[in-house]
N, C-alpha and C positions, 0 to 999 in steps of 0.2 A: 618055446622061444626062450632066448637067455634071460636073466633077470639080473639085474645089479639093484642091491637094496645097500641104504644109509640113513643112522639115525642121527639126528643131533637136538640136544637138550640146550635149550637157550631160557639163561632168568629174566626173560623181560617176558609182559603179555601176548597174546595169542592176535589182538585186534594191530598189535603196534609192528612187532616181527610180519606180519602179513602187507601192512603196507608200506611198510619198506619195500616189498618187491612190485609194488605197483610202481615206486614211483622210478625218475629216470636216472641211470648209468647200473642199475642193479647188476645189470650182464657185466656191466664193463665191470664192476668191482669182483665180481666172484669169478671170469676169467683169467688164468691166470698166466703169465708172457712166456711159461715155457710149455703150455698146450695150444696155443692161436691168438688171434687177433681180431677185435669187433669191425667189422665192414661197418653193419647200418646194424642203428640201435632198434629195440622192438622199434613200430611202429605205428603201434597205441599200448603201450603198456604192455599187461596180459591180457588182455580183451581176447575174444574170442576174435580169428582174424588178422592179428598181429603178425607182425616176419620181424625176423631179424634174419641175416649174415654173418655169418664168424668163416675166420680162414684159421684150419684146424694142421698144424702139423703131423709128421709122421711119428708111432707110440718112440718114447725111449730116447736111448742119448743117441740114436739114428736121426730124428726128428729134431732134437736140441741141437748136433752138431747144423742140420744143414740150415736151421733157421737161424743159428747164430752165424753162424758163415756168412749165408746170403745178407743178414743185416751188417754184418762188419764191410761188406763189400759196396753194400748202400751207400755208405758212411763215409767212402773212401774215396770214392767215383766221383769226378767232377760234373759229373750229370745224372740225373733220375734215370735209374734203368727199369724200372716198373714194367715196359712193354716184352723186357727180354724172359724168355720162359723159366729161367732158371732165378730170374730178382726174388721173388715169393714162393718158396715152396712151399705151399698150402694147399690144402683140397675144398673149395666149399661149402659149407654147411648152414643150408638155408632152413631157419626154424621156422613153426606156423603155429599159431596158440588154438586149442582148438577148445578148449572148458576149461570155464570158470566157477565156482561154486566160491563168492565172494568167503573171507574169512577163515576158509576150510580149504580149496585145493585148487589148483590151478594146472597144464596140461599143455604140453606143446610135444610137438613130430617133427622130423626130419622131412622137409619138404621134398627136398633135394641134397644127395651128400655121398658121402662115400660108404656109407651102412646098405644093406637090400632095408634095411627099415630101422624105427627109432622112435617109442616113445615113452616121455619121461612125465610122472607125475610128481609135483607133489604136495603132500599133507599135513594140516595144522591139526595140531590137535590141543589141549589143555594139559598141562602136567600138574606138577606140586603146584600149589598157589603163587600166582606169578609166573608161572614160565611154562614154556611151550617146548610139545614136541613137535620137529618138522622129520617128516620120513618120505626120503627121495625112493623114488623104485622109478627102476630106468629097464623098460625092457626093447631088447634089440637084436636084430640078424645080423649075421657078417654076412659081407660077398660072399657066393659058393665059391670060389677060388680058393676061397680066404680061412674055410672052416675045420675046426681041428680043436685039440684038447691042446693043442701048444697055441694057439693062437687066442683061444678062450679066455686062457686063463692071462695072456698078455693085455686081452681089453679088461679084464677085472680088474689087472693090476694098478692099468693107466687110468680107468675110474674112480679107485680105490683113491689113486693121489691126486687126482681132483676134484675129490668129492671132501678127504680131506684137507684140502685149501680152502675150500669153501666153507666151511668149518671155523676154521681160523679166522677167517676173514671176514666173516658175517658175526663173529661174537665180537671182533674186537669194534668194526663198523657201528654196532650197536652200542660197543661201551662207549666210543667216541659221541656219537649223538646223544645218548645221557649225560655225560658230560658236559655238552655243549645245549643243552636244552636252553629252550629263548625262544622269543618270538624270529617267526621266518622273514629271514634277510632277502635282498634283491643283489645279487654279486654277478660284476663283470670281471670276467677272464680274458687276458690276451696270451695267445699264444697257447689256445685251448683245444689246437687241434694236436697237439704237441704229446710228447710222451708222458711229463708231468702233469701239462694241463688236460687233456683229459681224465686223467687219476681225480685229479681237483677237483672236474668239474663232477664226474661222477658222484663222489663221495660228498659232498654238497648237495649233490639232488638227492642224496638217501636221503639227509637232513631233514628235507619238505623244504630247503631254500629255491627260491628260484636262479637260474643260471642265465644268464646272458650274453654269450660270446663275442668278441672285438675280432673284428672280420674286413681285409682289405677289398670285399667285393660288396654290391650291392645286394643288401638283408634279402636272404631269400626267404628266411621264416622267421616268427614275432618275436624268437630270442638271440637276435645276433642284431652289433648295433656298427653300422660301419667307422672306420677310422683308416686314415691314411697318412699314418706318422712322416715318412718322407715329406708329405706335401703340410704337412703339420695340418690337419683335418682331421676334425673326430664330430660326429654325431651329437653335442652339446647339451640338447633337450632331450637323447635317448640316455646320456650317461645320467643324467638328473636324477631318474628313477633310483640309482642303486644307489646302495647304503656303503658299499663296497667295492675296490676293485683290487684285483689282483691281478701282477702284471709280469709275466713270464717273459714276453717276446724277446726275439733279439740273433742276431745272426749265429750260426752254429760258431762254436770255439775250436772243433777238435779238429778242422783243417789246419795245412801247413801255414805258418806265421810269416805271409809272404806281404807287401805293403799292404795290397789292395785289401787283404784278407782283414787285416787289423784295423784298417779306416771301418771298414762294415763289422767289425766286431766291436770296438767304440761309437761311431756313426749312431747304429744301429741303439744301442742301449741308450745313451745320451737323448738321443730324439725323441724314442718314443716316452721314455717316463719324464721330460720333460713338459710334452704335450699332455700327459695323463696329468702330470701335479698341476702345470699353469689351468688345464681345465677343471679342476676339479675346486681351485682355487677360486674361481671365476663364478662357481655354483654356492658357495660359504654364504653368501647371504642369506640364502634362503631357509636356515636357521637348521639343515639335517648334520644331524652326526654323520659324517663320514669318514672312510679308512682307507688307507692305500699302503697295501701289502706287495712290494717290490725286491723282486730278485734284486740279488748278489749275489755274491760268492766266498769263501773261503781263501782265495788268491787276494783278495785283499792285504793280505799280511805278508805277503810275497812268497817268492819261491824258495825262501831258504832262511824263514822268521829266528832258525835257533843255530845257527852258524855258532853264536858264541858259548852257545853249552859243552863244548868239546868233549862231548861221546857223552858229558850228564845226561839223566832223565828229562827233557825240559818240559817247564814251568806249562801249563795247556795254557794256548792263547784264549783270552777273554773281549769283550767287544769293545771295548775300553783301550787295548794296544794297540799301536801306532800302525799306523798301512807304510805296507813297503814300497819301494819304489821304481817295479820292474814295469814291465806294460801291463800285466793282468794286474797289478795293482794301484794302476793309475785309470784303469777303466774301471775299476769298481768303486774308487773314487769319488769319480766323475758322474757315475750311476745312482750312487746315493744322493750326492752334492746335487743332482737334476729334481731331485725331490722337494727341493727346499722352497718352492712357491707355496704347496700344497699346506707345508708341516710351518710356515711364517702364516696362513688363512688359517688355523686352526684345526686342519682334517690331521688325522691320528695316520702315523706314517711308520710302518714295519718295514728296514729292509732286511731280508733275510740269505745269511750270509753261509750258500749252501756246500756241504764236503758234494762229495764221491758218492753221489746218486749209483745205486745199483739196481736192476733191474735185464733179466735175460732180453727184455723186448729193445735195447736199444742202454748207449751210455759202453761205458769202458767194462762194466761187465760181460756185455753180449759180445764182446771183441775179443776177449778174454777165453770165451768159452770153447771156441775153436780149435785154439792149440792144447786147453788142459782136455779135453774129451778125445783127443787123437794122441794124447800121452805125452806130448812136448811144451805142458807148462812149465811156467816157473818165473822166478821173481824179478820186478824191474828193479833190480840196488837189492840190498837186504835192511838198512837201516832206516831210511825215507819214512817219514811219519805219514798215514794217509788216513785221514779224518773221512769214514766214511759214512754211510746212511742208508737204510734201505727206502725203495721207493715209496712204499705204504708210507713209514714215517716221517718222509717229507713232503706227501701229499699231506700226511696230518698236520704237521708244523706249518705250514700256511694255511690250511683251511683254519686252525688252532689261532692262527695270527688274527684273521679275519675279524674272527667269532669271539673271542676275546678283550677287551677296552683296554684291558688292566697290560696288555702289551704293547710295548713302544717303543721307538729306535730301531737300532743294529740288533741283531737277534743270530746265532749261530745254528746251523740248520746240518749238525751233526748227531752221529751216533753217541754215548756216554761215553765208550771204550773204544779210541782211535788205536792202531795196528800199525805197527811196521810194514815194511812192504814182504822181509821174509814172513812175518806171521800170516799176514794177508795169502801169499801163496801158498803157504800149509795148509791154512786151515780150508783153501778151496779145492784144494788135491785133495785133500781129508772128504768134505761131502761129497765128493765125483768120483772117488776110489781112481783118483789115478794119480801117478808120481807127481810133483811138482820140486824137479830138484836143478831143472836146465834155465840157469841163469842170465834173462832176455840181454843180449850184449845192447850199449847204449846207441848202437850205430842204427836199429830199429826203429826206435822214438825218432831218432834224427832223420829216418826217411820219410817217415809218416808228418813229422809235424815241423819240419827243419829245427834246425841247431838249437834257437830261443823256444821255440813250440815245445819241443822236447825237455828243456832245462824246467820250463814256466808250469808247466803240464805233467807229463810222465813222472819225468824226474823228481818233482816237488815236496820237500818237505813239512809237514804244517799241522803239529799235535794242537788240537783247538778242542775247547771247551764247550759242553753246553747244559751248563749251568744253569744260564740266565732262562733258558727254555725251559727248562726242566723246572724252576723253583715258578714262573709264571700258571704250572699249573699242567703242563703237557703232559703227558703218560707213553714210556716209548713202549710200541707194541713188542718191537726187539734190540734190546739193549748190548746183544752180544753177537759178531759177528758173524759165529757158526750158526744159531737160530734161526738169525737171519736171512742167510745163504740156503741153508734147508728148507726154510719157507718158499723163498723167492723160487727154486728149484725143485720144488717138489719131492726134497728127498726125506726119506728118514732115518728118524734120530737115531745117534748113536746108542751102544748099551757098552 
């Protein structure tokens, strides 16, 4: 039977590295958005017994185009097409934990999947003082359809680059949680089913914090606490418990900027962290430190903060500059300004003022990915300053907000090294080995997000700073655009 073996050398202990994957979102973090997606998380840890779900795409930039596709289509569609056979191309992959040997190795199988079979062990051991070896051995059959010395060596490959993601992202997971070392918080997430907030919430449960979701339906289990911002309702004595909340929700942005759509895109924001600061407000007596870590955005400065630099290098915005005064920046405004019960009671108030989230699983990258992998990218404008961020880093930057005292106010929730938009498409033709030379014409943006969407949006200007992040303590995992992009996609490095 095939065998795929991977080693990784991690400087932390053998008992600490081990239970981190006991605890919860471990899958979700070492998944990574350009091999699938977590259906349902184990369902007791690794326990012998356990299942999880993951929807696994097809290997290669065959499997990236049609999962980026099918999500740009998502994105696009004014209705959920979830039921239409082509919304998910994924194949199921149902895991089962079957041995445990606490501190030393743990064991799960392909219950059900698209392999004749599938099982992966793996091993802790002790290395130099302090740090541990973990050694994956993953042995598995292909469909007989399927088998072949050309195909063999296609699952090693796709292995090989998910095995190094896992790599990456479990040292840096780890250096995060040394970092943030402290007694275990109680944090509520809204908007945790969400593409960021699950990042959040995961990486939080490596922590050993516990998680508690903000959920418009009735709690079905002990960590979800209901709220129904609309009707201005929130669960009172279940938020009591947390030390923390952080608060994503809010209607999507990247529809067309038609009225209705901007009442719910304001509405939306305004209400709920309204109800989270007056509630949280209301709880200050009771003498707990509290925090409240609340989305923004980077559109705060508007759509075109450096009109008067005239072709200069300009100045990076700082959180301290003036908010501009288009519609996205009169909603992030207005978003922050809803905070202000919370932060007059005392509770410690982050909002975090986020660029150009990237991630293949969803956001203006998976949109993106379409046309450069069928050979028709290229750049929206060439000058357009786009303050971006990869999603690990902005999962970090808020959890960082959280976990942190010493952080407070407006907080910029970008990369160090903001990109033009022509560097932006070089350098993603660069890791995808395909041209990026066909110049998106503006009438594009303007179908997708009408004339203002497009201006506010696509179009936008906005070299911003993050400074204030960086000097409070934060550590970027990837400070530079192309590492970044290589990670987030699986590719490797240049030479």
């Amino acid at each position: 039977m095939p065998t795929f073996r991977y080693d990784t050398i991690l400087p932390y202990p053998r008992a600490e590295v081990f239970r981190w994957f006991t605890r919860p979102g471990a899958l979700v973090r070492l998944t990574p958005s350009f091999f699938g997606t977590i259906h349902a998380e184990p369902s007791d840890g690794i326990n012998p017994g356990s299942t999880a779900v993951m929807g696994v795409g097809l290997p290669g930039g065959l499997g990236m185009w049609l999962g980026s596709a099918a999500g740009t289509v998502r994105g696009i569609l004014p209705f959920a097409p979830a039921r239409l056979p082509w919304a998910r191309p994924e194949i199921r992959w149902h895991a089962l934990h079957t041995e445990l040997v606490p501190d030393v190795s743990f064991t799960d199988v392909m219950d059900q999947g698209p392999l004749a079979s599938s099982s992966h062990t793996h091993t802790f051991s002790d290395g130099e003082p302090g740090t541990t070896l973990m050694h994956d051995e993953m042995r598995f059959e292909l469909p007989k359809l399927a088998r072949g010395s050309w195909t063999h060596r296609q699952m090693q490959g796709e292995l090989g680059r998910m095995f190094a993601f896992r790599e990456r992202q479990l040292q840096a997971d780890l250096a995060f949680h040394a970092a943030h070392a402290g007694e275990p918080q109680v944090i509520a997430v809204s908007g945790a089913s969400g593409l960021l907030g699950r990042q959040i919430c995961a990486l939080l449960g490596g922590g050993g914090h516990t998680v508690l979701k903000l959920v418009r339906h009735a709690p079905r289990a002990n960590d979800e606490i209901f709220w129904d911002p609309d009707a201005g309702v929130i669960d009172s004595a279940a938020l009591a418990r947390c030390h923390a909340v952080i608060h994503l929700a809010g209607h999507p942005i990247g529809g067309r900027f038609t009225e209705a759509n901007k009442g719910a895109i304001h509405q939306s924001r305004v209400r709920g962290t309204g109800l989270l600061a007056k509630t949280l407000a209301s709880l200050a007596s009771d003498g707990v430190a509290r925090t409240l870590v609340s989305g923004s955005a980077v559109g705060y400065y508007g759509a075109d903060p450096h009109a008067s630099t005239e072709g200069r290098l300009p100045a990076a915005l700082v959180e301290s500059d003036p908010a501009g005064s288009d519609f996205l920046a009169k909603v992030c405004q207005d978003w922050e300004a809803a905070c202000a019960p919370a932060a007059e009671a005392g509770v410690r108030v982050v909002n975090v003022r986020t660029g150009i989230a990237l991630s293949a699983g969803g956001g203006v990258l998976q949109r993106l990915l379409p046309l450069y992998l069928a050979g028709v990218g290229g750049p929206l404008g060439e000058k357009q300053w786009q303050s971006w961020v990869g999603i690990d880093d902005i999962t970090g930057i808020f959890a960082h907000a959280a976990l942190s005292p010493e952080v407070n106010g407006p907080v910029n929730g970008v990369a160090p090294h903001p990109v033009t938009a022509g560097e932006f498409a070089r350098i993603l033709g660069r890791v995808l080995h395909r041209p990026a030379a066909l110049t998106v014409p503006s009438i594009g943006p303007k179908l997708l997000l009408g004339t203002q969407g497009a201006a506010e949006l696509a179009l936008a200007s906005q070299r911003v700073s993050a400074k204030k992040i960086q000097d409070s303590g934060y550590e970027f995992r990837h400070t530079d655009l192309e590492s970044a992009l290589r990670h987030i996609l699986g590719a490797k490095e240049s030479h």
